[in-house]
Backbone bond lengths (Angstrom), bond angles and torsions (degrees), N, CA, C in turn:
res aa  C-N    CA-C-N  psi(-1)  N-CA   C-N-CA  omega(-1)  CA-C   N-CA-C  phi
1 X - - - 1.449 - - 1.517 108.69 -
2 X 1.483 113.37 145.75 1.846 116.69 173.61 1.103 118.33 -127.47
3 X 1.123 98.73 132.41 1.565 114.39 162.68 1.243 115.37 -19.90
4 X 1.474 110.30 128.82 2.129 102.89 170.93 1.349 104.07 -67.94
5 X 1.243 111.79 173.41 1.787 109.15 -166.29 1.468 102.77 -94.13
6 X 1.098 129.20 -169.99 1.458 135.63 -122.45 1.866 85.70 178.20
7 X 1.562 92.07 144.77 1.571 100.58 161.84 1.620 91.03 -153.23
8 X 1.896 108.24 138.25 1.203 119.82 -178.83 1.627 97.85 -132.61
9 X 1.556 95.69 156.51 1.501 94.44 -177.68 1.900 110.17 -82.59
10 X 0.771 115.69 -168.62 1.745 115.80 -138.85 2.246 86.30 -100.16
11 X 1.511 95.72 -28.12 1.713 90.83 173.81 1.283 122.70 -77.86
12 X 1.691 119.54 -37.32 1.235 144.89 178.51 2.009 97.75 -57.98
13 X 1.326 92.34 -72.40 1.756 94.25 164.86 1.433 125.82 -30.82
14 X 1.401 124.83 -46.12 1.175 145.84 161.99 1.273 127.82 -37.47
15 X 1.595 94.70 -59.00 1.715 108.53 166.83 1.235 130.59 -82.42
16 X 1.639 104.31 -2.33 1.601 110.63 -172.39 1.387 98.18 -135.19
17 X 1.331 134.77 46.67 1.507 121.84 168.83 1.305 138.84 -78.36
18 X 1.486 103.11 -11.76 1.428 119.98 -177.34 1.543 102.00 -57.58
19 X 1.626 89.76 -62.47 1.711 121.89 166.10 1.623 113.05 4.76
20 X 2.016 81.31 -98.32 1.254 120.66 -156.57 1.767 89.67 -64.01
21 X 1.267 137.22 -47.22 1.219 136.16 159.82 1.592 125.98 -18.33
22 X 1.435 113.46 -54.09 1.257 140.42 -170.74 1.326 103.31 -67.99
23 X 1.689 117.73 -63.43 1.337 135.35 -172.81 1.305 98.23 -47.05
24 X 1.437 117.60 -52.59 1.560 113.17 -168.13 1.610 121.43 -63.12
25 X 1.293 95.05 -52.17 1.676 118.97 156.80 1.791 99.59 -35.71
26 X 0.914 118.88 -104.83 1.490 119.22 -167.31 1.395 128.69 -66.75
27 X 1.216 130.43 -25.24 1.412 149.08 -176.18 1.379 96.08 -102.84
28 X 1.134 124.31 -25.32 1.771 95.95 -178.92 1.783 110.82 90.53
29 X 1.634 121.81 -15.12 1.404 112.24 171.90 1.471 135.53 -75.84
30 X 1.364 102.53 122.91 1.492 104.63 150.91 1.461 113.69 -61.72
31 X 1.396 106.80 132.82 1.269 140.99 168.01 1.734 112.16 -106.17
32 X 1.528 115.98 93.78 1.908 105.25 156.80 1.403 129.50 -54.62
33 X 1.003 139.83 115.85 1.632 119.93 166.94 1.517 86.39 -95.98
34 X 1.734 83.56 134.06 1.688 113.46 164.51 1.377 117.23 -125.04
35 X 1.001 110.73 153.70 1.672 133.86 167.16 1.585 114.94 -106.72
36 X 1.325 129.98 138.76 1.564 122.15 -148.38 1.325 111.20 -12.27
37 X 1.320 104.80 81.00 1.834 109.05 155.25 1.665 99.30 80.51
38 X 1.316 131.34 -19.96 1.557 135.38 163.01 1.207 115.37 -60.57
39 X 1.567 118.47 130.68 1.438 119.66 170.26 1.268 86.40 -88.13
40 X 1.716 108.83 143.41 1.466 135.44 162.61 1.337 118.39 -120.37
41 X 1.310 132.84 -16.12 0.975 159.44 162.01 1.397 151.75 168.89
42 X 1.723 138.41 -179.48 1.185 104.55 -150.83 1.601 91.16 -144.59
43 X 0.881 120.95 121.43 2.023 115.82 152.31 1.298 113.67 -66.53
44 X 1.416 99.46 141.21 1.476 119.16 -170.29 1.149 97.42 -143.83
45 X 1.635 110.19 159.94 1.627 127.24 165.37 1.533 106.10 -57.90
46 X 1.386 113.76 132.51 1.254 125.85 -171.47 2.181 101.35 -50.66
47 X 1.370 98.22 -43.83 1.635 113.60 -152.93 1.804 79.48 -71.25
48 X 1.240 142.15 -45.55 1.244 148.74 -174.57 1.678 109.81 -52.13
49 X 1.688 108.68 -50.22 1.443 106.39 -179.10 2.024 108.52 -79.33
50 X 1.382 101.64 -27.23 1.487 93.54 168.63 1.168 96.40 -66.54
51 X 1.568 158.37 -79.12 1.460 130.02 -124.19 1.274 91.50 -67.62
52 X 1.140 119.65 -42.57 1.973 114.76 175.18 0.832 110.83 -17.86
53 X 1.421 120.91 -65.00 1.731 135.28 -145.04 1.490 98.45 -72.52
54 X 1.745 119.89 -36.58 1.078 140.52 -153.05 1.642 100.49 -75.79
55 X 1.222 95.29 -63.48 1.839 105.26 173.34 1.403 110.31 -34.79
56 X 1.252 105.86 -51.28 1.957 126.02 -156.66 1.842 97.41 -70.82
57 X 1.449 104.45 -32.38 1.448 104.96 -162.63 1.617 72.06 -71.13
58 X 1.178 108.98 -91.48 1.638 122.35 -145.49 1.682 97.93 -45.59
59 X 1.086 132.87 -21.54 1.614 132.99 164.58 1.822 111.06 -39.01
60 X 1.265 83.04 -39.87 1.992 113.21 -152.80 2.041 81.50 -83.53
61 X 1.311 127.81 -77.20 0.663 116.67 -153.46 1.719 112.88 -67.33
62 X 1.160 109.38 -28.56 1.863 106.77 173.29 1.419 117.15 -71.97
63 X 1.190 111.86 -24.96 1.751 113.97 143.12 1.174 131.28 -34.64
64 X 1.613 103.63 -73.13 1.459 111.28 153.75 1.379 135.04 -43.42
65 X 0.791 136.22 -57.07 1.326 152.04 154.86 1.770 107.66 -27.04
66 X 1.285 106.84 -45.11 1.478 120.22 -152.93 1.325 88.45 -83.24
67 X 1.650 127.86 -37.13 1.302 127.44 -163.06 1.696 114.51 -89.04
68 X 1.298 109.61 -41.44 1.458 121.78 153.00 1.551 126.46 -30.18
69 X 1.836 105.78 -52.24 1.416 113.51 -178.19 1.521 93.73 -59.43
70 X 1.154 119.07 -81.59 1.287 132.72 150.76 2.102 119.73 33.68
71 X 0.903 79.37 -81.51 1.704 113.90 174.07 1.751 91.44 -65.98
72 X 1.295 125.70 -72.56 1.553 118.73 176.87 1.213 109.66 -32.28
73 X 1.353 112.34 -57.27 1.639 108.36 -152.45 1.706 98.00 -82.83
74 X 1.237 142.02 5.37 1.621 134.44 144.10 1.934 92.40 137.91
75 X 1.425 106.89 -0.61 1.875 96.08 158.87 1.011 99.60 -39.85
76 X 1.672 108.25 166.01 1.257 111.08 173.39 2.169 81.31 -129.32
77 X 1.521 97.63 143.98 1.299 98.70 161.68 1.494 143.15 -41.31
78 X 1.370 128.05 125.02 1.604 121.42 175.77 1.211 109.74 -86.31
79 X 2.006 123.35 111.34 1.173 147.91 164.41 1.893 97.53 -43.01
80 X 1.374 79.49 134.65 1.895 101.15 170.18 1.412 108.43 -51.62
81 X 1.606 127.98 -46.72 1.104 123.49 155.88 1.317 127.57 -26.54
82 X 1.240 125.63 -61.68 1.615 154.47 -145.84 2.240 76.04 -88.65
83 X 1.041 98.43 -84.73 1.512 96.40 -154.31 1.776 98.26 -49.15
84 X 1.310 128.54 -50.63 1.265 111.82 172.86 1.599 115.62 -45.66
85 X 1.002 146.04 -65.79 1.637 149.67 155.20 1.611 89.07 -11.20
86 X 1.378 132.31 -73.79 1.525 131.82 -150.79 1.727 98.63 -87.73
87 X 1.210 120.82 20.20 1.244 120.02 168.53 1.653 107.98 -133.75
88 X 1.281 127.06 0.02 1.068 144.19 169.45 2.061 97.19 62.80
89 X 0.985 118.31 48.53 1.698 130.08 157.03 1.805 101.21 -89.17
């Protein structure tokens, strides 16, 4: 079970990282660090930001996959040119 999350300001965080570290570690809490009342960022359970990463990979690769079929079935590829233009870089 985890802790409900928590938002601390970014000095308080500062002075308590061992802490807020620990909590996450064992309790399972997200912690926000904010700056006047802004979340800027957040500590998390390490195992929490891997499944992240995990989602994002396999996100990435069924993309891939998706764009490949794509290209088989008579797409024709989008030039780095072309997608920078459609991403406004």
């Amino acid at each position: 079970m985890s802790e409900p999350a928590a938002e601390l300001p970014i000095s308080d965080a500062r002075d308590s990282l061992a802490d807020v570290v620990s909590r996450a570690h064992y309790a399972g809490r997200i912690t926000y660090v904010t700056r006047r009342g802004q979340r800027l960022a957040a500590i998390v359970p390490a195992d929490l930001a891997e499944a992240i990463e995990r989602a994002e990979d396999a996100a990435d690769v069924s993309a891939a996959r998706d764009a490949l079929a794509r290209i088989d079935a008579g797409d024709s590829p989008v030039s780095l040119t072309e997608l920078r233009d459609e991403l406004g870089l």
